[in-house]
PDB file of N, CA, C, O and CB in Angstrom:
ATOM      1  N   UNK A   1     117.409  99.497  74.530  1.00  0.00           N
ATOM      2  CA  UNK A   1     116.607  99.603  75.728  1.00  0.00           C
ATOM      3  C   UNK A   1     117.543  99.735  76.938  1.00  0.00           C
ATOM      4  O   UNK A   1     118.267  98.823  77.337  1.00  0.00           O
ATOM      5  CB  UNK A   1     115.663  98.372  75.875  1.00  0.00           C
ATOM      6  N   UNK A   2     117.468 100.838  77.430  1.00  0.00           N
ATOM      7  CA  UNK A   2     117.997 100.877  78.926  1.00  0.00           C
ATOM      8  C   UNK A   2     117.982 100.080  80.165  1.00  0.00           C
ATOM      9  O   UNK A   2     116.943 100.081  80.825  1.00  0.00           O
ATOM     10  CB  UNK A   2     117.582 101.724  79.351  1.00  0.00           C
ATOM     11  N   UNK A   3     118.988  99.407  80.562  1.00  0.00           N
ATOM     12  CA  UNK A   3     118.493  98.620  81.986  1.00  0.00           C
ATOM     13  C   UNK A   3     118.357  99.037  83.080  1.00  0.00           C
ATOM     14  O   UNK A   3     119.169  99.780  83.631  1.00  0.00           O
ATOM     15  CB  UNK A   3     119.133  97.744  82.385  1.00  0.00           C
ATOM     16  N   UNK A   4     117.264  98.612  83.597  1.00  0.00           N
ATOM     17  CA  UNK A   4     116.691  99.266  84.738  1.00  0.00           C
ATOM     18  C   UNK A   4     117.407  98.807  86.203  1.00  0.00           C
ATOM     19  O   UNK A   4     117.251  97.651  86.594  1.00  0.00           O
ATOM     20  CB  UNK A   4     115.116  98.922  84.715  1.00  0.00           C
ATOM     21  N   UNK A   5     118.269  99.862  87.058  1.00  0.00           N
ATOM     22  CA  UNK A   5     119.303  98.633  88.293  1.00  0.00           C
ATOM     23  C   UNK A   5     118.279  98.898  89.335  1.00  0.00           C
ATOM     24  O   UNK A   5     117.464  99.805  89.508  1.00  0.00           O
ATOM     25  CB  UNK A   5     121.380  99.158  89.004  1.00  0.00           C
ATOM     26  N   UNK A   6     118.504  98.098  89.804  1.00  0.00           N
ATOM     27  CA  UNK A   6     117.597  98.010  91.338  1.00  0.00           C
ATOM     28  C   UNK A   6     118.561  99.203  92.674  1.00  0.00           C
ATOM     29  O   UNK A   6     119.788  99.168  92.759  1.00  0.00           O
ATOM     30  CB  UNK A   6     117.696  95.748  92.068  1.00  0.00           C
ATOM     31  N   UNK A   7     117.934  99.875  93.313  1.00  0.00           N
ATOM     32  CA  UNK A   7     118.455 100.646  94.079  1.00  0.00           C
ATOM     33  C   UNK A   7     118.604  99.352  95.525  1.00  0.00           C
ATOM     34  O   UNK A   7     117.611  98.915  96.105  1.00  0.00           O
ATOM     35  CB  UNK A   7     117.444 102.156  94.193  1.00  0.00           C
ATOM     36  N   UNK A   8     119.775  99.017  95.800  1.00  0.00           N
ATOM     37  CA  UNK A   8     119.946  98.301  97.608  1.00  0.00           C
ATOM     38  C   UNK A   8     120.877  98.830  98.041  1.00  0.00           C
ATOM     39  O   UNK A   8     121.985  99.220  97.671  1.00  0.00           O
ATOM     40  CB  UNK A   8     120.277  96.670  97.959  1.00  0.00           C
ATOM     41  N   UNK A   9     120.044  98.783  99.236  1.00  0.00           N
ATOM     42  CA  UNK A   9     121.096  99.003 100.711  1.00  0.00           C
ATOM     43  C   UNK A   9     121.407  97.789 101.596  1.00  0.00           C
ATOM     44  O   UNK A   9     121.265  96.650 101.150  1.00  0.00           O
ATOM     45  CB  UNK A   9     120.367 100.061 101.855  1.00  0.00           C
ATOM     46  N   UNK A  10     121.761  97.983 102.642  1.00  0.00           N
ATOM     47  CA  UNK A  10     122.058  96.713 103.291  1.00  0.00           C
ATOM     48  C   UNK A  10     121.188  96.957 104.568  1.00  0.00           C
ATOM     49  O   UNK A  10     121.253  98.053 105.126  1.00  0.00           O
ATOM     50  CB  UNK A  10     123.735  96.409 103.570  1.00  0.00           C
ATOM     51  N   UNK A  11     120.672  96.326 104.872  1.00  0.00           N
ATOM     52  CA  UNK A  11     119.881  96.488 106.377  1.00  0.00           C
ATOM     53  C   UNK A  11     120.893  96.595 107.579  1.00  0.00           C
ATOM     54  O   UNK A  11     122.002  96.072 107.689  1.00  0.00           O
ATOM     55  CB  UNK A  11     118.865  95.081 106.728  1.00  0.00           C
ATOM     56  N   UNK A  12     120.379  97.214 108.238  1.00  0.00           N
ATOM     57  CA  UNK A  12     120.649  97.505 109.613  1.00  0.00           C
ATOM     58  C   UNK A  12     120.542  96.684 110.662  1.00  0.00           C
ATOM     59  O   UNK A  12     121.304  96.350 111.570  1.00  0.00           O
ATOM     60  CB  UNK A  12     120.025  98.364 109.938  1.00  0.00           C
ATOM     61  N   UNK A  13     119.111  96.347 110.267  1.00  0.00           N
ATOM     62  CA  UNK A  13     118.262  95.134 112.015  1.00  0.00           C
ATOM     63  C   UNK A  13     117.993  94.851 110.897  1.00  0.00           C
ATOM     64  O   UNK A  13     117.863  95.318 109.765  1.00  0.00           O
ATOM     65  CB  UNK A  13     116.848  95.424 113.662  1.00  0.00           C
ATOM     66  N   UNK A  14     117.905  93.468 111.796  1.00  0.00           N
ATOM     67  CA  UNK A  14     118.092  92.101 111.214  1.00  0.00           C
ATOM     68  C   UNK A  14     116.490  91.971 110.978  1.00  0.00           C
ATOM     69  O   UNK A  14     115.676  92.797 111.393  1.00  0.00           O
ATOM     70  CB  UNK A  14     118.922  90.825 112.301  1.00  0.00           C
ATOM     71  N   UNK A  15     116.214  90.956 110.343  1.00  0.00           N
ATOM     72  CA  UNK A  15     114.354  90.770 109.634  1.00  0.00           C
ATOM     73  C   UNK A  15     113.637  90.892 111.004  1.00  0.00           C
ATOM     74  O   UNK A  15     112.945  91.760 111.535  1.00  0.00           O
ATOM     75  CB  UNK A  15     113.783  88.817 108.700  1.00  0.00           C
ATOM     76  N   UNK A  16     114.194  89.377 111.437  1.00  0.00           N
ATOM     77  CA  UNK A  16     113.673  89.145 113.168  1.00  0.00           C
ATOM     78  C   UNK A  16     112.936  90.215 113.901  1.00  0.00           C
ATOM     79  O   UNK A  16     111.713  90.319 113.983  1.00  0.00           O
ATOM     80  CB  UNK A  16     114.953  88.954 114.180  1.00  0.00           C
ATOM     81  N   UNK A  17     114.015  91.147 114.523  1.00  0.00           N
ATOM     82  CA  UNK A  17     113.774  92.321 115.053  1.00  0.00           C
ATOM     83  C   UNK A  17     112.839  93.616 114.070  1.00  0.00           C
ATOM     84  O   UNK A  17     112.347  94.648 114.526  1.00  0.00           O
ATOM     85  CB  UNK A  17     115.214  92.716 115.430  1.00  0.00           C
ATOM     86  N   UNK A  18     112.822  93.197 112.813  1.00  0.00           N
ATOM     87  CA  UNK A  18     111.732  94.481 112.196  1.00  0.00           C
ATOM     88  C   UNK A  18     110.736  94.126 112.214  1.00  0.00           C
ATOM     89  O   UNK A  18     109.867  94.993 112.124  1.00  0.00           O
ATOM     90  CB  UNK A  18     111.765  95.032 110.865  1.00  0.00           C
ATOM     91  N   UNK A  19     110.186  92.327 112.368  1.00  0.00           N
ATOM     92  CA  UNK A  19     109.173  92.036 112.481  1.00  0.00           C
ATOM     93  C   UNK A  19     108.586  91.933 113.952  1.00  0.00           C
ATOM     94  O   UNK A  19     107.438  91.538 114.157  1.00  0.00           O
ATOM     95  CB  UNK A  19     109.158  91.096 111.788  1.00  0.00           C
ATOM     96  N   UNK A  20     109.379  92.282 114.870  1.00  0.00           N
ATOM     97  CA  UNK A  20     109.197  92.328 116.168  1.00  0.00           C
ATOM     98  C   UNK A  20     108.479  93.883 116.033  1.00  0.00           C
ATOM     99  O   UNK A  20     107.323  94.282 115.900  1.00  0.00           O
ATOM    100  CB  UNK A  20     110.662  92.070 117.123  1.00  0.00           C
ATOM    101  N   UNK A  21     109.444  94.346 116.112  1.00  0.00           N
ATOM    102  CA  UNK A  21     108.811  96.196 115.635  1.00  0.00           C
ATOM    103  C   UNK A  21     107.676  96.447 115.524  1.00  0.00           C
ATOM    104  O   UNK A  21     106.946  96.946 116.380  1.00  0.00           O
ATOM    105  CB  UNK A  21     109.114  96.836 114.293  1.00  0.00           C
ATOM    106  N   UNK A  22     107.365  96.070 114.267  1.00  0.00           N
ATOM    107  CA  UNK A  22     105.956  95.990 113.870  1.00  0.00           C
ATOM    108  C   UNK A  22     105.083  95.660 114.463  1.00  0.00           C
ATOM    109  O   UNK A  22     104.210  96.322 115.023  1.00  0.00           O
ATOM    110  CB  UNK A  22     105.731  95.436 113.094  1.00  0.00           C
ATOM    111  N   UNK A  23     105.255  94.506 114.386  1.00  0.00           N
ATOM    112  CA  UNK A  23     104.187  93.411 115.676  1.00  0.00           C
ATOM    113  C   UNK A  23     104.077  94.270 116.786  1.00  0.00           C
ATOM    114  O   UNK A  23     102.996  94.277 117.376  1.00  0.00           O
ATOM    115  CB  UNK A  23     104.995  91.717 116.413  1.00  0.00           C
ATOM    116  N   UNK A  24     105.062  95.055 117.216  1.00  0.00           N
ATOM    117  CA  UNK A  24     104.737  95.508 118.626  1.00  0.00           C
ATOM    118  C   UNK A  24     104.041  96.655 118.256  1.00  0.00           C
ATOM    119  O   UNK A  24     103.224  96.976 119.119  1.00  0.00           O
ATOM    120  CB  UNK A  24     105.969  95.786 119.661  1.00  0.00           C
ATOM    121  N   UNK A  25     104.069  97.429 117.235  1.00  0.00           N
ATOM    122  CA  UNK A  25     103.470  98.564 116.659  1.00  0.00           C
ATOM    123  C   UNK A  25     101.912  98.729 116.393  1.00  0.00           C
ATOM    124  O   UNK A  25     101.023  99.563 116.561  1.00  0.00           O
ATOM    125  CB  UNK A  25     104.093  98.689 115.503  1.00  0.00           C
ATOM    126  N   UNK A  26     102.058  97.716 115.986  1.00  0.00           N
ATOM    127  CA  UNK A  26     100.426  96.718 115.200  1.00  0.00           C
ATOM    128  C   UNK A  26     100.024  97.130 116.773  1.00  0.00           C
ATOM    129  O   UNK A  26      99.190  98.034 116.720  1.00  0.00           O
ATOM    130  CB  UNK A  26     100.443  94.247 114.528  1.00  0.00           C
ATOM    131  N   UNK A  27     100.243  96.878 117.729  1.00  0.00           N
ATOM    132  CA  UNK A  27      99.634  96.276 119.449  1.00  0.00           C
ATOM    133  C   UNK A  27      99.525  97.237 119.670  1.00  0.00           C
ATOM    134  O   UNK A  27      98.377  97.222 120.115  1.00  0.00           O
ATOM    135  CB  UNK A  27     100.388  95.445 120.685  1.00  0.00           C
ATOM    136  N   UNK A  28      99.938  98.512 119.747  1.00  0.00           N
ATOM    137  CA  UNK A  28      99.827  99.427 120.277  1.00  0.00           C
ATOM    138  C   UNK A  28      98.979 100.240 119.828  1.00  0.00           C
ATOM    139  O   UNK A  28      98.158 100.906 120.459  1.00  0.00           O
ATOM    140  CB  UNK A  28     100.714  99.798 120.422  1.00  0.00           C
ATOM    141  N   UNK A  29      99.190 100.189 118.607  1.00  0.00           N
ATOM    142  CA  UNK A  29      97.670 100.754 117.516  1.00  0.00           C
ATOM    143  C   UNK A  29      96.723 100.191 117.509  1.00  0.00           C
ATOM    144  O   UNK A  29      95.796 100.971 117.291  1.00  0.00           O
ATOM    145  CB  UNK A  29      97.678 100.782 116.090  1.00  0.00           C
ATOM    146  N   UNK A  30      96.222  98.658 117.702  1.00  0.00           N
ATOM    147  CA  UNK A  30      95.244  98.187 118.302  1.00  0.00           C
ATOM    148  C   UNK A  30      94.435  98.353 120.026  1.00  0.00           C
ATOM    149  O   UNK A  30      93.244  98.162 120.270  1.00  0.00           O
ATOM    150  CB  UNK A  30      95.657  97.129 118.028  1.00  0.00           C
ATOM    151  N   UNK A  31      95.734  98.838 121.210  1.00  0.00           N
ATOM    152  CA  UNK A  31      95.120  98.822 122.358  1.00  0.00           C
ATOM    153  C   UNK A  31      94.258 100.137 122.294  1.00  0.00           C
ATOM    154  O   UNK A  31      93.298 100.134 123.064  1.00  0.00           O
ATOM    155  CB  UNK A  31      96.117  98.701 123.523  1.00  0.00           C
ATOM    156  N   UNK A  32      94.493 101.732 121.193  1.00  0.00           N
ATOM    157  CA  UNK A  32      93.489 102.528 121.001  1.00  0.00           C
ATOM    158  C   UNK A  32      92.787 102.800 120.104  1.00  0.00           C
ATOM    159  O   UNK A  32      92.541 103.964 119.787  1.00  0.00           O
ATOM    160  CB  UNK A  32      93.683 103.278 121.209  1.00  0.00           C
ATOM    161  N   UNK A  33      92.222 101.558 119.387  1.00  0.00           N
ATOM    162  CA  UNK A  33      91.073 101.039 118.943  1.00  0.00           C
ATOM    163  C   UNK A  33      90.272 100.230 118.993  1.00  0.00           C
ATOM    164  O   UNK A  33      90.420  99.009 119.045  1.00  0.00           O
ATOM    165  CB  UNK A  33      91.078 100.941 118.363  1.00  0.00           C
ATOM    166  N   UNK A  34      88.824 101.182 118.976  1.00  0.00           N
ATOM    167  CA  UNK A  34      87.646 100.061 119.816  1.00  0.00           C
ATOM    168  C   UNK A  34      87.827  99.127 118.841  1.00  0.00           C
ATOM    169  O   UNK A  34      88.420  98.928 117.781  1.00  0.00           O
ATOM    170  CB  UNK A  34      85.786 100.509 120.061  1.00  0.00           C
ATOM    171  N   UNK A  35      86.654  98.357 120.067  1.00  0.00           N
ATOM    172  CA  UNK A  35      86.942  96.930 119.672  1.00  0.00           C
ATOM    173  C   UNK A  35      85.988  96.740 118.069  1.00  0.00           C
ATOM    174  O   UNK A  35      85.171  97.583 117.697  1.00  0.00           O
ATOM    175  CB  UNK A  35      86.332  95.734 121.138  1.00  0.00           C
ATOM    176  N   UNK A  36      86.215  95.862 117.532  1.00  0.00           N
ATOM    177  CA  UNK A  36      85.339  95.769 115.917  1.00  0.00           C
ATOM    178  C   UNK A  36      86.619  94.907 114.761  1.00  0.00           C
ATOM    179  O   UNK A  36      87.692  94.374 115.044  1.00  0.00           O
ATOM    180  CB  UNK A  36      84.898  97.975 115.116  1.00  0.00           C
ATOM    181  N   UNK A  37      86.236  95.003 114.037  1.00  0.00           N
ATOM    182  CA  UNK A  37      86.917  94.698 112.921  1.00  0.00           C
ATOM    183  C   UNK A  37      88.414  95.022 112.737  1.00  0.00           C
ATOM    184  O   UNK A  37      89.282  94.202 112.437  1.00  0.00           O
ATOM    185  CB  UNK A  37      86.251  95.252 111.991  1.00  0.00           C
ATOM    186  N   UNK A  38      88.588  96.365 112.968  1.00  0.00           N
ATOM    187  CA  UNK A  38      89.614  97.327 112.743  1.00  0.00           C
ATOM    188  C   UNK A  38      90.218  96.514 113.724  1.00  0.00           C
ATOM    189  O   UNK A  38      91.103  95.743 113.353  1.00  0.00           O
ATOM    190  CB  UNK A  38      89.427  98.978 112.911  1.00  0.00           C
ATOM    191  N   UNK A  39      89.953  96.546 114.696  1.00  0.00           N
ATOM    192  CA  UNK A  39      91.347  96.001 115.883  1.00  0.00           C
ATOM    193  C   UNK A  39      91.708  94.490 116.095  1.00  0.00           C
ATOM    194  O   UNK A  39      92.682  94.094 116.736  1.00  0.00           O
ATOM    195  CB  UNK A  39      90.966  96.429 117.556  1.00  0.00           C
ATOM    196  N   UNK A  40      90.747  93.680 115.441  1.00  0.00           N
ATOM    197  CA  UNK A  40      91.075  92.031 115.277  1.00  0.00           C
ATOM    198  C   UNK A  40      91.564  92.108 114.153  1.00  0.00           C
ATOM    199  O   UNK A  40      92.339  91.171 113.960  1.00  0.00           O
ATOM    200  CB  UNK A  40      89.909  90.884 115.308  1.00  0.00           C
ATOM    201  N   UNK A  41      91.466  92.890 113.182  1.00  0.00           N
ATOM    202  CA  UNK A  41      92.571  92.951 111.816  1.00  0.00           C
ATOM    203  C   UNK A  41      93.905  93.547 112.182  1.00  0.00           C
ATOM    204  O   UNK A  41      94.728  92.865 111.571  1.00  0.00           O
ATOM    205  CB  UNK A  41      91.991  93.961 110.506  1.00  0.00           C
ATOM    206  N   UNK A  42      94.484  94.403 112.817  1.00  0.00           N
ATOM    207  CA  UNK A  42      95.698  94.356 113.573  1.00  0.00           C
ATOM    208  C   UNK A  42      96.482  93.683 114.279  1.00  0.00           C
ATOM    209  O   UNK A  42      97.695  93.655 114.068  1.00  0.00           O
ATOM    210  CB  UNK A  42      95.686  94.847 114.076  1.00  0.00           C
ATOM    211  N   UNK A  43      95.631  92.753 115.648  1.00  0.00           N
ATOM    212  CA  UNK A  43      95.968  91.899 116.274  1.00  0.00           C
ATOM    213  C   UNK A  43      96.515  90.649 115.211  1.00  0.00           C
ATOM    214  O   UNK A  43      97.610  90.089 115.277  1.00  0.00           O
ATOM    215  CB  UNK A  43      94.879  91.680 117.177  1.00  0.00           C
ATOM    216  N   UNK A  44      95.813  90.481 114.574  1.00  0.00           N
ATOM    217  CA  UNK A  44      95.989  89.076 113.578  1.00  0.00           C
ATOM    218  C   UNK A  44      96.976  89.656 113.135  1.00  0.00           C
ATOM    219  O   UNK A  44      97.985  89.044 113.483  1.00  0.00           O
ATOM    220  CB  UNK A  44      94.857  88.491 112.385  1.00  0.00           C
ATOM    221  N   UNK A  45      97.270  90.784 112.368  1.00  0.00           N
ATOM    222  CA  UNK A  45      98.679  90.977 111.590  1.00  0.00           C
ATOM    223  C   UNK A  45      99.466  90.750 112.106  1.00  0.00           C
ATOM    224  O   UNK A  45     100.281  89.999 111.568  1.00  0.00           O
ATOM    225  CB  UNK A  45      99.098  91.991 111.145  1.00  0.00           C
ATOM    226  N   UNK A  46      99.839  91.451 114.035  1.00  0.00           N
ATOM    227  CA  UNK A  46     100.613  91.539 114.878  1.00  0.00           C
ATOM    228  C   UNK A  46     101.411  89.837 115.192  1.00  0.00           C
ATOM    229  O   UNK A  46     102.559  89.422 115.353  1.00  0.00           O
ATOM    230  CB  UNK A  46      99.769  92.259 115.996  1.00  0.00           C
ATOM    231  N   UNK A  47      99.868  89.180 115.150  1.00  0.00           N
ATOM    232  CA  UNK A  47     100.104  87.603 115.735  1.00  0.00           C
ATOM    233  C   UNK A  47     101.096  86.768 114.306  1.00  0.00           C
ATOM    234  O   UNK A  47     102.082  86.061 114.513  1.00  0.00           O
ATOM    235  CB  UNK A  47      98.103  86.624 116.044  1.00  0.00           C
ATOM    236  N   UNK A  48     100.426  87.133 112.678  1.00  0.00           N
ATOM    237  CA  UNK A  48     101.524  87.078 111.808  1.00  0.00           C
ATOM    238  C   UNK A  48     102.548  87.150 111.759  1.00  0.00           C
ATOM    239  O   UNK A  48     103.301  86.285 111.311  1.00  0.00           O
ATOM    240  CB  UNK A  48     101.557  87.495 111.261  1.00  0.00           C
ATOM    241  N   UNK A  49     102.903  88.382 112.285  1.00  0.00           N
ATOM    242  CA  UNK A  49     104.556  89.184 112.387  1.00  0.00           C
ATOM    243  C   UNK A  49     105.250  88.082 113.280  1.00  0.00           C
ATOM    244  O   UNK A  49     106.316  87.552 112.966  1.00  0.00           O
ATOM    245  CB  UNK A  49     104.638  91.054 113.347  1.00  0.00           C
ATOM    246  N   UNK A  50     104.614  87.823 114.300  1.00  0.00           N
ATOM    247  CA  UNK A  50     105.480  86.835 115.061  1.00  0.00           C
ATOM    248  C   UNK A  50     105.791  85.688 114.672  1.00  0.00           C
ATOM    249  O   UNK A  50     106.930  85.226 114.611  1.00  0.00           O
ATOM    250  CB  UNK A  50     105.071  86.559 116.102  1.00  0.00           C
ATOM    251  N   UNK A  51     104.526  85.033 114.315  1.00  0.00           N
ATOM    252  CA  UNK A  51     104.970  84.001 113.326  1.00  0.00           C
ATOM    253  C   UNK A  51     105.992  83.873 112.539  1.00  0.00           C
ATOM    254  O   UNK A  51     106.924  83.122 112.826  1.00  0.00           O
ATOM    255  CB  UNK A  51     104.271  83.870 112.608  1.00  0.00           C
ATOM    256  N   UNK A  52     105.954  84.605 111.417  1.00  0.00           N
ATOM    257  CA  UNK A  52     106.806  85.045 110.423  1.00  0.00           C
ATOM    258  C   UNK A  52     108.305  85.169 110.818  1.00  0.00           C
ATOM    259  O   UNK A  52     109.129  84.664 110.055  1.00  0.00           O
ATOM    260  CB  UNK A  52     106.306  86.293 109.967  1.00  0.00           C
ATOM    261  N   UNK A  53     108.850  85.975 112.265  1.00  0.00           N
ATOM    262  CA  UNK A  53     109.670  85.883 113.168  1.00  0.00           C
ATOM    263  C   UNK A  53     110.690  84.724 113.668  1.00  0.00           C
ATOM    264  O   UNK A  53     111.895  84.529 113.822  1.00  0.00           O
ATOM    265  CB  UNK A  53     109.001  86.160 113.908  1.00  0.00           C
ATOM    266  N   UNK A  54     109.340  84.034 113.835  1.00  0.00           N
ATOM    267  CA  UNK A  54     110.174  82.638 114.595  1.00  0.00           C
ATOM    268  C   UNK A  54     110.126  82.028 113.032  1.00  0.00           C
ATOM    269  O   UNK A  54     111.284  81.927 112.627  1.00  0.00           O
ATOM    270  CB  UNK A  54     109.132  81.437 116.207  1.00  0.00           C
ATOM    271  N   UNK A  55     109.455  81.726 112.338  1.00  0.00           N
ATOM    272  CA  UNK A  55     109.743  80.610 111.257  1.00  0.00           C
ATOM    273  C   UNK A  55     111.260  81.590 110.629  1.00  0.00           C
ATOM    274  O   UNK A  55     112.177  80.926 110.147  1.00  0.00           O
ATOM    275  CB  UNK A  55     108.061  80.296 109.831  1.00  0.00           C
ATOM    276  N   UNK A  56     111.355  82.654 110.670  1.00  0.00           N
ATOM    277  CA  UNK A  56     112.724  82.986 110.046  1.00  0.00           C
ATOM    278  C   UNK A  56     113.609  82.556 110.917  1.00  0.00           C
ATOM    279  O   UNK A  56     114.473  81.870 110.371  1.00  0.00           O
ATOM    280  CB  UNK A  56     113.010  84.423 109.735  1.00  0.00           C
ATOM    281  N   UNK A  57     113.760  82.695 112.175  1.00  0.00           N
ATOM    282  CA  UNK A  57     114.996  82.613 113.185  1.00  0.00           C
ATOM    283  C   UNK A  57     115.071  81.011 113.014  1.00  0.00           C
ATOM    284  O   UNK A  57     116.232  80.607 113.069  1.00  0.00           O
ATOM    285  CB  UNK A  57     114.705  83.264 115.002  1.00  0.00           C
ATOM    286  N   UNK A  58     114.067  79.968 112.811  1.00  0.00           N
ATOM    287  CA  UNK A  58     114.021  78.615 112.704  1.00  0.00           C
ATOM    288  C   UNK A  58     115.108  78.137 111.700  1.00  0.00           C
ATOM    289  O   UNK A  58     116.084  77.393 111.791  1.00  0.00           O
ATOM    290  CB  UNK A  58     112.645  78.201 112.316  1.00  0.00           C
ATOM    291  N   UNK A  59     114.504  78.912 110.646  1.00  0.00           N
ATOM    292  CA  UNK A  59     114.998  78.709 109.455  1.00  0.00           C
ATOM    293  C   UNK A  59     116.670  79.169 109.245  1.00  0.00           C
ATOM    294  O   UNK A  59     117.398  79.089 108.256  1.00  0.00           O
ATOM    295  CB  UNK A  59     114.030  79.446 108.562  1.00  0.00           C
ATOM    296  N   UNK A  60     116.828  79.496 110.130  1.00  0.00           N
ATOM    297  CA  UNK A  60     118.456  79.979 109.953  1.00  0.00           C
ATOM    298  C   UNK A  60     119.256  79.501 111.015  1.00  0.00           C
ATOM    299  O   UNK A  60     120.386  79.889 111.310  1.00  0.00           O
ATOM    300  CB  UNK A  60     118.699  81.601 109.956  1.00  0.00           C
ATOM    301  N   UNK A  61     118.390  78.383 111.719  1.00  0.00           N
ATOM    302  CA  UNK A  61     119.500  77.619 112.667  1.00  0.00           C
ATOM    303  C   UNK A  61     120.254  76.808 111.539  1.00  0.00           C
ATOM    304  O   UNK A  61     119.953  76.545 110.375  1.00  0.00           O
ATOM    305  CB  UNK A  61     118.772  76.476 114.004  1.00  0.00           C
ATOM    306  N   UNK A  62     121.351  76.513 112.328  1.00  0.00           N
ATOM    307  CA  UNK A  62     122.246  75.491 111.113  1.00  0.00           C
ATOM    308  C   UNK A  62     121.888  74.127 111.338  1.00  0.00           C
ATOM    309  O   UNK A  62     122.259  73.274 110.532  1.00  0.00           O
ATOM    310  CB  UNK A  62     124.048  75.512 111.226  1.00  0.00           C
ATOM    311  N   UNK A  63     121.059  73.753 112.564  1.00  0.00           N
ATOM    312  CA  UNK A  63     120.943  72.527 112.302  1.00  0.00           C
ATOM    313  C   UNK A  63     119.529  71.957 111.614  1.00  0.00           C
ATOM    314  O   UNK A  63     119.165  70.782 111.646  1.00  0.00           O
ATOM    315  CB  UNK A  63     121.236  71.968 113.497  1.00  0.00           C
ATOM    316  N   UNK A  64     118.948  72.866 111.099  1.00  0.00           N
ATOM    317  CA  UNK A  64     117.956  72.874 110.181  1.00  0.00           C
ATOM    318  C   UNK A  64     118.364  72.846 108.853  1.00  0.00           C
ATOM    319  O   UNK A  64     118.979  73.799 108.375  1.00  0.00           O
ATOM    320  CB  UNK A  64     117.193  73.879 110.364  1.00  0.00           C
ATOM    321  N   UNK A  65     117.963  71.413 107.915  1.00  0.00           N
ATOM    322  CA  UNK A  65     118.572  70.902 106.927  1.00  0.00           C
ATOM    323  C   UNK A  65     117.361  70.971 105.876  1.00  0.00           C
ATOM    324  O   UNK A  65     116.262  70.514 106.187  1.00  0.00           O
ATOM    325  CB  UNK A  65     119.219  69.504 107.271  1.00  0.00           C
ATOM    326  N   UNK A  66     117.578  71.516 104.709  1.00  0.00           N
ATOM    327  CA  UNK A  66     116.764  71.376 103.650  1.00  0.00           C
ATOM    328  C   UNK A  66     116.091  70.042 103.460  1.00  0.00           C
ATOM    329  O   UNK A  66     116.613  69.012 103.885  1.00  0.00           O
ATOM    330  CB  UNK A  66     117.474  71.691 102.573  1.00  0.00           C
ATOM    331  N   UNK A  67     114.520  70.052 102.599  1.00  0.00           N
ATOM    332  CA  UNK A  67     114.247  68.473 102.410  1.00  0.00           C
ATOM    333  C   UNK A  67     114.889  68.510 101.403  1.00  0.00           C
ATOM    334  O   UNK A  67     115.367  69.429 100.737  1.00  0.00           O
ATOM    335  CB  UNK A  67     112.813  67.788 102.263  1.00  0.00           C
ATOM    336  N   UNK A  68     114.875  67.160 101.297  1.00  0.00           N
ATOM    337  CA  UNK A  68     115.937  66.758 100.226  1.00  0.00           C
ATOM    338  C   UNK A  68     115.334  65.924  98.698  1.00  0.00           C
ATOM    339  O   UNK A  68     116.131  65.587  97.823  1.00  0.00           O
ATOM    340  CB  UNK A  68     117.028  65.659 101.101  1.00  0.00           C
TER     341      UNK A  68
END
């Protein structure tokens, strides 16, 4: 059986900033769509992304210590 390798690269921008991206992307594609479903399902993703953002940048201070 042949093994299958995973194709990687190395990123460029950092997580932080791609989830900034997005988030800001998400916003902009939501300010030209009416209002309904469609555009509170964006916003919420957008408001995710940020989340997601800061709990990474949190998570990689050094004085943030695993539980133990």
């Amino acid at each position: 059986m042949e093994k299958k390798t995973r194709r990687r690269f190395k990123q460029t921008v950092s997580l932080e900033d791609r989830l900034a991206q997005e988030a800001q992307r998400l916003r902009k594609q939501a300010q030209g769509t009416p209002q309904g479903i469609q555009r509170e399902r964006l916003i919420r993703r957008a408001r995710q992304l940020d989340t997601a953002s800061r709990l990474s940048q949190w998570m990689s201070l050094s004085s943030v210590r695993p539980p133990v």
